[in-house]
C-alpha positions in Angstrom: 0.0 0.0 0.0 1.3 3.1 -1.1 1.7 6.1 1.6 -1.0 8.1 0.8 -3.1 5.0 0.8 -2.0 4.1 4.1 -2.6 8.0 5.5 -5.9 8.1 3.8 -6.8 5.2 6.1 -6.2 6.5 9.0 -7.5 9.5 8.4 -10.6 7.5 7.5 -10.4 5.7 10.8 -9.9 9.0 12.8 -13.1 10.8 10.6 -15.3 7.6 11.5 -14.4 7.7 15.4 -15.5 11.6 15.4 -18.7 11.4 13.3 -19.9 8.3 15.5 -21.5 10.7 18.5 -25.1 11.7 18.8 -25.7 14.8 16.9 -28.7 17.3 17.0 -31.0 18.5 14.1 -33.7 21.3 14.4 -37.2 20.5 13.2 -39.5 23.4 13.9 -39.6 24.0 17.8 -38.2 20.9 18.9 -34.4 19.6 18.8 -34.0 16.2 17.8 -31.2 13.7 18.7 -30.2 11.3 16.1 -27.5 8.8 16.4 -26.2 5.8 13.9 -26.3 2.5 15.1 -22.8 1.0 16.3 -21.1 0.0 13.4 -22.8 2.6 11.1 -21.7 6.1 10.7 -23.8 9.3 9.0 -22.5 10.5 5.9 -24.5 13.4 5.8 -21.4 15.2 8.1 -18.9 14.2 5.3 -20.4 16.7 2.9 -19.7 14.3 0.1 -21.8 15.6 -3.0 -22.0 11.9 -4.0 -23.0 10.4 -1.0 -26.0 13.3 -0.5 -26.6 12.1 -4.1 -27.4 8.7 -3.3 -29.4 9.6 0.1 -31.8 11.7 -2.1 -32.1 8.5 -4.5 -33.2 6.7 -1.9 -36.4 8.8 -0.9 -38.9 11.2 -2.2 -38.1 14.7 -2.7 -40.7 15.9 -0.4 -38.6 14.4 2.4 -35.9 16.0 4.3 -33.2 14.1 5.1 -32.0 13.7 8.8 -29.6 10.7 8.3 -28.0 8.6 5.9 -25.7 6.0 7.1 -23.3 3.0 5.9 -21.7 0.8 7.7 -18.1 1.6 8.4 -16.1 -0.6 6.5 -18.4 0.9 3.4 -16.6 4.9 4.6 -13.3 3.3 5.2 -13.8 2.5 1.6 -15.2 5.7 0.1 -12.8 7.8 2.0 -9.7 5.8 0.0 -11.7 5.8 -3.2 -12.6 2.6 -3.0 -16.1 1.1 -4.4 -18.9 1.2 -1.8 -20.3 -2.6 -0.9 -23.7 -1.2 0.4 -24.8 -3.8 1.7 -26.0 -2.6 4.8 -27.4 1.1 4.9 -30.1 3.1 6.7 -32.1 6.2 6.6 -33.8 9.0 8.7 -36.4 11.1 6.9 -39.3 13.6 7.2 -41.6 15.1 5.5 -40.7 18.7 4.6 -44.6 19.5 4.6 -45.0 18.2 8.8 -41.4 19.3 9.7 -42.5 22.2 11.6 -46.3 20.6 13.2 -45.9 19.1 16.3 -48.0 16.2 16.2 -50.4 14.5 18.9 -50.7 11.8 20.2 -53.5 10.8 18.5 -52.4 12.8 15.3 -49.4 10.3 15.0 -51.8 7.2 15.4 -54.2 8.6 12.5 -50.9 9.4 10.4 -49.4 5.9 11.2 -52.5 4.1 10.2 -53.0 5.6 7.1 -49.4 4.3 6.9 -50.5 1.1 7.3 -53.3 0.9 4.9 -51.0 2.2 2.2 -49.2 -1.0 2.8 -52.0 -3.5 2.5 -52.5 -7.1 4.6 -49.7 -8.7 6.4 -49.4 -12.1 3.7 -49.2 -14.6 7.1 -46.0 -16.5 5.2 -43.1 -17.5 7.3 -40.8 -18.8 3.9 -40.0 -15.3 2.9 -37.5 -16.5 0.0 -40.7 -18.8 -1.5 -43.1 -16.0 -0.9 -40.3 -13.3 -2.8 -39.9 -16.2 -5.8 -43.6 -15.4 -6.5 -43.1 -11.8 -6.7 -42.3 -10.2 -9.9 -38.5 -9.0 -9.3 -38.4 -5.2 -8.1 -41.4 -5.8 -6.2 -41.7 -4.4 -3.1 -43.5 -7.1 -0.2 -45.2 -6.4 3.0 -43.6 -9.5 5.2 -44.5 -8.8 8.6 -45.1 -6.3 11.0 -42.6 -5.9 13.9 -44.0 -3.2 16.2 -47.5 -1.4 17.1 -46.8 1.0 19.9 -48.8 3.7 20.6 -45.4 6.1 19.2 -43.9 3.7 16.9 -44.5 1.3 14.5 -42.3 -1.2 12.2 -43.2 -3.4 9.5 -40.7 -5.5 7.5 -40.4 -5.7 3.5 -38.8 -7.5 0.9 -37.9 -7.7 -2.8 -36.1 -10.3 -5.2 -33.7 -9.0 -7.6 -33.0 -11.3 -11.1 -29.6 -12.2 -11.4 -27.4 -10.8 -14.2 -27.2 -13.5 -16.5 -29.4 -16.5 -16.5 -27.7 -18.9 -15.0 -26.8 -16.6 -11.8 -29.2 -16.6 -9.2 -31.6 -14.2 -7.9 -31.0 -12.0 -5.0 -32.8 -11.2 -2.0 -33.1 -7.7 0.1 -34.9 -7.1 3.6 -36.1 -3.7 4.7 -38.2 -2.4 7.5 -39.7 1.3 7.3 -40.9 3.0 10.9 -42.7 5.3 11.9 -41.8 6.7 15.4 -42.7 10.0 17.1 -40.0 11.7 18.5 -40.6 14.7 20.4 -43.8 15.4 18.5 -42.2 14.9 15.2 -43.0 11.8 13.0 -39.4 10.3 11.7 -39.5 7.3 9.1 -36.4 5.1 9.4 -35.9 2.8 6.7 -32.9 -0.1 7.5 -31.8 -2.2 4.7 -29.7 -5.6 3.9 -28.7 -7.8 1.6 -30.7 -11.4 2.5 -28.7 -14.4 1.7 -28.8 -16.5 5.8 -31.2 -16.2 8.0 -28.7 -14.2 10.4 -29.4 -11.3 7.7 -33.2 -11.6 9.4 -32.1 -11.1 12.3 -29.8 -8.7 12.2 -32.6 -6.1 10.6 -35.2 -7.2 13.3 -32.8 -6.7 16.3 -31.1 -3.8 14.3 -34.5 -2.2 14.2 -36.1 -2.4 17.5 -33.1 -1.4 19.5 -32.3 1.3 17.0 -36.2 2.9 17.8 -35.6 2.4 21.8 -31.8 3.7 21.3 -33.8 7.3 19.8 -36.3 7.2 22.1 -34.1 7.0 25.3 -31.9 10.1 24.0 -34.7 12.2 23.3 -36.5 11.6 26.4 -34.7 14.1 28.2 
């Protein structure tokens, strides 16, 4: 490895140490803590115009974007010009058009239901890779819900991808979108991986859950 190669690195491992810390973001009246989980860092802080390229490819551009993080091995790469794996990532959004309301409690339940109508019936399946396989590929599917608090909810997703040629094989991706209200703001995070075990499914389940009670504990101050 060539010198500036090997100082790049550590420069990415010293940039990945300071951007892993809660930081705030101001939506209307109320100051929101956000915070990756552990092993994932925010690339919003980078000011990368390529990286806040591919965060606004991810959502719609009536959403603001309050978080957009890779794992670190995936910055470690970018910052020494490497190729990003991706195959981990998650997101923190909300919509430009409520960031200012402060929503009730019963505001957020209406809003989150008409969530979950958007969304349709839960399918009941359990053999998510044979329920995918009768998906057409780039389909998104409702798999299962994972949470129904009274200021948070979670459902899981997944979509089959055809493989390159045709004799590779098709490939699998897990996702779960939440709702949660935070301080009487409603913030949708999306977490997303690659499924090829079933330690990929639960990985996004625990990822998820402890992810919404991590943001919850550090804004309940």
């Amino acid at each position: 490895m060539s010198a500036v190669r090997i100082l790049a690195a550590l420069l990415a491992g010293f940039s990945i140490q300071c951007s892993a810390a809660p930081f705030a973001v101001q939506l209307g009246d109320a100051r929101v803590v956000l915070d990756a989980p552990p092993g994932f860092s925010d690339t919003l802080q980078t000011g990368s115009p390529r990286l806040q390229e591919l965060s606004e490819s991810l959502t719609s551009a009536s959403n603001r974007i309050l978080l957009f993080a890779i794992s670190d091995a995936d910055l470690r790469r970018f910052q020494v010009g490497d190729s990003l794996e991706l195959r981990r990532y998650m997101i923190v959004v909300t919509g430009r058009g409520m960031e200012r309301e402060r929503l009730s409690d019963s505001a957020f339940r209406e809003l989150a239901g008409e969530s979950a109508r958007s969304l349709g019936p839960v399918p009941g399946v359990t053999d998510y890779v044979e329920h995918l396989d009768s998906r057409p590929p780039g389909a998104t599917s409702l798999l299962a819900d994972l949470r129904k608090d009274a200021d948070a909810v979670s459902v899981l997703q997944g979509m089959r991808a055809k493989g390159n040629s045709f004799f590779s094989r098709s490939q699998y991706f897990l996702s779960t979108t939440s709702l949660v209200l935070v301080r009487g703001k409603a913030l949708s995070l999306s977490v997303h991986t690659r499924y090829d075990d079933p330690a990929d499914l639960e990985w996004i389940r625990l990822t998820t859950t402890r992810w919404i009670d991590e943001l919850k504990r550090m804004n309940a101050r």
